[in-house]
C-alpha positions in Angstrom: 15.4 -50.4 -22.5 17.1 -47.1 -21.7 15.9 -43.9 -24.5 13.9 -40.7 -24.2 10.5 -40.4 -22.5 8.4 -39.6 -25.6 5.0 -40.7 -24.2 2.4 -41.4 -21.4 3.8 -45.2 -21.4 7.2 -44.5 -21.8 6.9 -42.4 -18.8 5.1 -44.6 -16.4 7.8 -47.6 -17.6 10.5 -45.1 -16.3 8.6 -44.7 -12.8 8.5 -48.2 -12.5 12.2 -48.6 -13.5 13.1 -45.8 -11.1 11.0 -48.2 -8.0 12.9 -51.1 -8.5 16.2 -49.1 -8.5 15.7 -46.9 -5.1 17.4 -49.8 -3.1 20.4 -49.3 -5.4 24.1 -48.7 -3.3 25.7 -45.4 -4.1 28.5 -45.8 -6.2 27.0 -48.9 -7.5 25.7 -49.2 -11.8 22.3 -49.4 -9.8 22.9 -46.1 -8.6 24.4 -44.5 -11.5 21.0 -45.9 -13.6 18.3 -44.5 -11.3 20.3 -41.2 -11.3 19.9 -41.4 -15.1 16.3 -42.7 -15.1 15.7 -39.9 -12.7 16.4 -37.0 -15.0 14.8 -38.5 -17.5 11.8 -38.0 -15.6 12.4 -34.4 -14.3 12.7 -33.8 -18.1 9.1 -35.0 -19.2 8.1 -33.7 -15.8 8.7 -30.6 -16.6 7.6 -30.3 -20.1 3.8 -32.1 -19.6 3.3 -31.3 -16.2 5.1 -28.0 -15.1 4.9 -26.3 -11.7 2.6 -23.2 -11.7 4.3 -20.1 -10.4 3.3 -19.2 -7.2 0.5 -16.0 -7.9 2.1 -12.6 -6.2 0.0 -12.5 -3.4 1.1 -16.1 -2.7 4.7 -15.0 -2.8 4.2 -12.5 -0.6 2.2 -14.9 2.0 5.2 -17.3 1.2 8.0 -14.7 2.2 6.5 -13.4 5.8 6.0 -17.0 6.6 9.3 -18.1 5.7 11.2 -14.9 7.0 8.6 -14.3 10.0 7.2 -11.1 9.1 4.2 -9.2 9.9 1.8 -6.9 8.2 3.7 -4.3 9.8 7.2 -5.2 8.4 5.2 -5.1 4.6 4.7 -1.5 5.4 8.2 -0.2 3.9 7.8 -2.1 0.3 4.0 -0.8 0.1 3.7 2.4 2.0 1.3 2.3 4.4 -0.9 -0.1 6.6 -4.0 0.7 4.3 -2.5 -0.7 1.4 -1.0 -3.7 2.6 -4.2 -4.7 4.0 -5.6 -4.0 0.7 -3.3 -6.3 -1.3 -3.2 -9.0 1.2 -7.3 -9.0 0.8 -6.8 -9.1 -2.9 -8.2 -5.6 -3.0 -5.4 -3.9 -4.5 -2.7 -5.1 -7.3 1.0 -3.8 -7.0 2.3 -1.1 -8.2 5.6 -1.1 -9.9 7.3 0.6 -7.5 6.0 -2.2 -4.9 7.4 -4.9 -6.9 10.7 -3.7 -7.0 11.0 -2.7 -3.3 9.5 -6.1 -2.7 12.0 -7.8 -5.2 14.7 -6.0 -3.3 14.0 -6.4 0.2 12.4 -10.2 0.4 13.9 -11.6 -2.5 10.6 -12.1 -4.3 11.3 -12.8 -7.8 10.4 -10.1 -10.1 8.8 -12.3 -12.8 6.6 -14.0 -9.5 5.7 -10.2 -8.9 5.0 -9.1 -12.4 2.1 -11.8 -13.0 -0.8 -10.2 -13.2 -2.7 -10.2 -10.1 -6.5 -11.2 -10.3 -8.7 -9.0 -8.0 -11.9 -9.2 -5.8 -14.7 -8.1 -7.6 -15.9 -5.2 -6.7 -17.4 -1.7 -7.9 -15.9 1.6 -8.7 -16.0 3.5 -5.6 -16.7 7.0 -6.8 -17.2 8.4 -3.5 -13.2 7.7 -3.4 -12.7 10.6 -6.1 -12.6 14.1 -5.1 -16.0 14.7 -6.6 -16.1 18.7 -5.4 -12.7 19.6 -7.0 -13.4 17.5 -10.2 -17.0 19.6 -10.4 -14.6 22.9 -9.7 -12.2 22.5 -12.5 -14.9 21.6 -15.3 -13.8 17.9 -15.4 -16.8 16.2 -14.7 -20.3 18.2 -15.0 -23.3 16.1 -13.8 -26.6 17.7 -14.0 -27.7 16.1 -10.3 -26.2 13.8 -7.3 -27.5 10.8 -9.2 -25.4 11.2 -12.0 -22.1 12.0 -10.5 -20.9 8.0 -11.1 -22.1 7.8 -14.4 -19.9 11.1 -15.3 -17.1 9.2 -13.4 -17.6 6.5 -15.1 -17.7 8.6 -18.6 -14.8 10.6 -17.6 -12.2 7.8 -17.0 -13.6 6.1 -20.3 -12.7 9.5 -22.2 -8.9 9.4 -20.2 -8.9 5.5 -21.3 -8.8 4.3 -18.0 -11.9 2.7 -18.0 -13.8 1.4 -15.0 -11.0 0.0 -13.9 -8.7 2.8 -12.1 -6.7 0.3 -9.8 -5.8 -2.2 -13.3 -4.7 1.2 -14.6 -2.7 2.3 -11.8 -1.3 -1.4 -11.3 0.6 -0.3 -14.6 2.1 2.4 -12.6 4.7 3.9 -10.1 3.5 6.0 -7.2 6.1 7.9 -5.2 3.7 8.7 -2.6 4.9 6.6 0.6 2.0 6.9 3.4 0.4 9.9 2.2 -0.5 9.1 -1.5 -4.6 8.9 -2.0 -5.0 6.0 -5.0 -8.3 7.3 -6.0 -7.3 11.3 -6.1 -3.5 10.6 -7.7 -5.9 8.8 -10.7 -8.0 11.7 -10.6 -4.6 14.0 -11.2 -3.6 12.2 -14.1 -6.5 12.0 -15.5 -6.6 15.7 -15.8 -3.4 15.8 -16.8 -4.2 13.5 -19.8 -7.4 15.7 -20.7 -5.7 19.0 -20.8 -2.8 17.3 -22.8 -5.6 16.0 -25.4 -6.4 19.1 -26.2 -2.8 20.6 -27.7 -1.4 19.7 -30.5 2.1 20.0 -31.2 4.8 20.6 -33.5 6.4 16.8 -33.5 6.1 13.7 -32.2 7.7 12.8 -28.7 10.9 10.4 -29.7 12.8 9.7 -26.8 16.1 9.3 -28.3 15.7 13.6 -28.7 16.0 13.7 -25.2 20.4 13.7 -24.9 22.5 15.4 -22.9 22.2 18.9 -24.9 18.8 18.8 -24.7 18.7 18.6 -21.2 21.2 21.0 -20.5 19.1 23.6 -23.0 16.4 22.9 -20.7 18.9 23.9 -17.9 20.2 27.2 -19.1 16.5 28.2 -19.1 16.3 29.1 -15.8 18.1 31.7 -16.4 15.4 33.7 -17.6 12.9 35.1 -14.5 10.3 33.2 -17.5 11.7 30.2 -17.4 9.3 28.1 -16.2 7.4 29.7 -19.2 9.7 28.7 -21.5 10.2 25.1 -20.5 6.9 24.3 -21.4 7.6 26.0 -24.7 11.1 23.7 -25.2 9.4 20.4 -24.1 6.4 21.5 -26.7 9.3 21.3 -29.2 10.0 18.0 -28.0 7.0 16.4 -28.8 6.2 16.8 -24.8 3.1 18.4 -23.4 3.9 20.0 -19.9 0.8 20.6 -17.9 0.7 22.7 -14.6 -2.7 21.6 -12.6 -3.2 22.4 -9.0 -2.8 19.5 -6.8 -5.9 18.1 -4.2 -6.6 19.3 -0.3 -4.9 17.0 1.4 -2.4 15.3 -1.3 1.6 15.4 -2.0 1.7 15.4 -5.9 4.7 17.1 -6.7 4.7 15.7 -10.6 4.1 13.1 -12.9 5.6 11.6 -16.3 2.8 10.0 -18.5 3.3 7.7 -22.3 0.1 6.7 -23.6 -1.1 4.1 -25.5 0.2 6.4 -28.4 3.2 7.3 -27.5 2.3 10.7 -26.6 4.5 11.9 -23.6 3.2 14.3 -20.9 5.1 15.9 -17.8 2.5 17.3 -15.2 3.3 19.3 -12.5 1.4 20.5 -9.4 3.7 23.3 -8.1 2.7 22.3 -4.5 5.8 24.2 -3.8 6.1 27.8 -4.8 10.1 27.2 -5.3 12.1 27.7 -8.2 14.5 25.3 -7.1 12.0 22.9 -6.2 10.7 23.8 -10.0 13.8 22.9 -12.0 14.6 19.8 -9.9 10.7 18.1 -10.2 10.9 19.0 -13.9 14.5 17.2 -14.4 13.4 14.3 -12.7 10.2 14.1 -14.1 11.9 14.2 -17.8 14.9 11.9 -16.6 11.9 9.2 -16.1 11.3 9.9 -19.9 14.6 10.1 -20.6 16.0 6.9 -19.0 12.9 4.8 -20.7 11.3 4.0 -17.0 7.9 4.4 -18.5 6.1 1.6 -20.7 3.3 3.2 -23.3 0.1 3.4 -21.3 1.1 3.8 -18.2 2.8 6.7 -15.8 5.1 7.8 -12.8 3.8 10.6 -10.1 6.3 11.7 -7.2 6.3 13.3 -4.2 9.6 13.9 -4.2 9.5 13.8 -0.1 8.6 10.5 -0.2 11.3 7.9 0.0 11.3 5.0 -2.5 13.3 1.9 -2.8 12.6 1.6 -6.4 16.0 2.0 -8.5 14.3 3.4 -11.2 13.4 6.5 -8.7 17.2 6.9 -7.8 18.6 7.2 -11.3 16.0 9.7 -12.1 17.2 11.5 -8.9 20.7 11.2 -9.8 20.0 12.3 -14.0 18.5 15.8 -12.5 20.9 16.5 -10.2 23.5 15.9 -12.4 22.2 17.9 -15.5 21.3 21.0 -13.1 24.8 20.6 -11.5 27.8 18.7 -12.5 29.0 16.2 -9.9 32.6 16.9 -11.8 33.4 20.5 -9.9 30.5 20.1 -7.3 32.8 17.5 -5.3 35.5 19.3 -5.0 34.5 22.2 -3.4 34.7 22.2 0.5 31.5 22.2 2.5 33.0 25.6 4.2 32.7 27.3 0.8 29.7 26.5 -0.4 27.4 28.0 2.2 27.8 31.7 1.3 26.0 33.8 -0.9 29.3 34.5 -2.9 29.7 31.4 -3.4 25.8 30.6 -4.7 25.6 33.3 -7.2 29.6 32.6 -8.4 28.3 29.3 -9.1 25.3 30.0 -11.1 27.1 32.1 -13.2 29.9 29.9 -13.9 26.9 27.5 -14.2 24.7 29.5 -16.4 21.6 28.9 -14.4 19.1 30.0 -11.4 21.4 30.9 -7.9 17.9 29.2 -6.5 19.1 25.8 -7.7 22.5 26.2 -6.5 21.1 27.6 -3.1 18.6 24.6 -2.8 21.3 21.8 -3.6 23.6 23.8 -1.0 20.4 23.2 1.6 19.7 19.6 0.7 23.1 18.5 1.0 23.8 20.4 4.6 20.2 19.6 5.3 20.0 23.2 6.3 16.9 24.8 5.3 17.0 27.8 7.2 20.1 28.4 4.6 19.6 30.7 1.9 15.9 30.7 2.8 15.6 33.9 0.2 17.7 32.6 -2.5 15.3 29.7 -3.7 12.6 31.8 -5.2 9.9 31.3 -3.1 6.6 32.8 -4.4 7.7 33.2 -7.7 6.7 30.2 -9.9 3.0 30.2 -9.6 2.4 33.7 -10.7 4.1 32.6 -14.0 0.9 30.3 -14.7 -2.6 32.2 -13.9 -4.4 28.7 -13.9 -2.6 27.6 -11.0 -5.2 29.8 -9.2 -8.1 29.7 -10.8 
């Protein structure tokens, strides 16, 4: 009798059914019944006994065997031959920047990529973290070499990260390419998050604040020889703490856009380069991450904005600070003979009503000239502006 698979019998009468039928003719009533009995089948199939998604790591494996790749060929989606030995030994989750650049060049679907991705056991490395600089800035004080994992350990729990840095940062996007250190990027933030603890200010961070006059308030700022000064003062207003901390020896941390668990929004920068237009452009795209919703409660973004990324979300914050520091509108039409002379830099900004540095450094990005205007971008004249840069 032909009706729905409802249970265990029912099913293994239509298996039987579908055995007698496989000899059936195409074209035949045979035929058309075993191609009904069939998805019948498929049906209960895939109700009571559903595939499991492939695990990430699995999908990955799957790809390079399927496409003939190497661990080499991996590098551009995860950034350098460290980590994609890491995450191929089930050492290391991805990040979110790896799951779209894998999404988008292998075709690995994102909700394959997304699944949370079990890891080896093993111990929190603390010899990882820059222990001297952490000891330097007052972050972690042990009272002997024996207790510097315990104050780790105590340290990440007070920045709610846990023992678990790499679950944390699996949460995350890293725009660090080949050069990012995992272990002193976490450190970064986590500073970040405990110098942010400790201000309160005037209103809550809502992101729907953050429109187009907002940022172009932010803009005019510049302006001022204190504007960096004041940004942090605007962003306060906004419900977002800006934080200046000194990057590591031997790291590319240009800035960072945090949400925690809270809601509370942070911006960090590292001032790595002493450039006002280098300034204004890491602090539009760090706030175009917060503006454009690219970062979930609990989680954060750090860029070196010299890194490449394939990750869209990296692109459109790209394209949001350009665009609020200089409109695309009357940028275009001005010919590339024009716009490489100081007349033209300083008519600009004024027109503009912001820094000639930031007109001078999209004149050298776009000409890839940076020789160009090499005194026009302010160099050595951001960090004076905050005294804990060199402490």
């Amino acid at each position: 009798m032909e009706r729905l698979i409802k249970t265990e019998a029912d099913y293994n009468d239509a298996l039987a059914v579908i055995d007698s039928l496989m000899g059936a003719e195409p074209g035949t009533e045979d035929d058309e019944r075993l191609e009904y009995w069939a998805k019948l089948v498929e049906v209960y199939e895939e109700e009571h006994y559903p595939i499991p998604k492939p695990t990430p790591l699995e999908a990955i494996k799957f790809a390079m065997d399927q496409q003939g790749l190497t661990r080499r060929d991996l590098e551009p989606f995860m950034g350098s031959k460290g980590v994609v030995s890491e995450v191929l030994a089930g050492k290391r989750r991805l990040s979110l920047d790896m799951i779209h650049a894998l999404h988008a060049g292998l075709g690995i679907p994102l909700d394959t990529l997304a699944q949370e991705m079990p890891l080896q056991a093993q111990p929190l490395d603390v010899s990882a973290f820059p222990i001297k600089e952490m000891k330097a800035r007052g972050w972690i004080n042990p009272a002997s070499k024996a207790e510097v994992e315990a104050a780790v350990r105590q340290w990440l729990n007070e920045c709610g990260i846990g023992d678990a840095p790499l679950a944390y940062a699996a949460r995350s996007s890293m725009r660090l390419g080949a050069r990012g250190d995992e272990s002193a990027m976490l450190a970064w933030v986590c500073g970040l998050k405990s110098i942010a603890a400790k201000e309160t200010l005037p209103v809550k961070f809502d992101r729907a604040a953050l429109c187009s006059d907002f940022l172009r308030g932010l803009v005019v700022l510049s302006r001022d020889p204190r504007g960096p000064v004041l940004a942090r003062e605007y962003l306060a207003m906004a419900g977002i703490h800006f934080v200046v901390e000194r990057h590591f020896p031997k790291t590319y941390m240009d800035g960072a856009a945090l949400l925690e668990p809270d809601g509370t929004a942070v911006i960090g920068m590292s001032l790595r380069h002493d450039r006002i237009d280098n300034f204004w452009f890491t602090l539009l795209h760090e706030v175009a991450h917060l503006t454009l919703g690219h970062i979930e409660p609990g989680s954060f973004v750090v860029d070196d904005l010299e890194a490449r990324s394939q990750d869209a979300r990296e692109r459109d914050a790209d394209a949001l600070a350009m665009e609020s520091l200089i409109p695309s509108e009357g940028w275009k039409a001005i010919p590339p003979s024009v716009n490489t002379t100081q007349e033209f830099v300083d008519g600009m900004a004024e027109k503009l009503g912001i820094h000639p540095a930031i007109v001078a450094g999209r004149v050298r990005h776009e000409t890839r000239n940076y020789r160009l205007f090499a005194k026009l971008v302010g160099s050595g004249e951001v960090r004076a502006l905050f005294p804990q840069w060199s402490m």
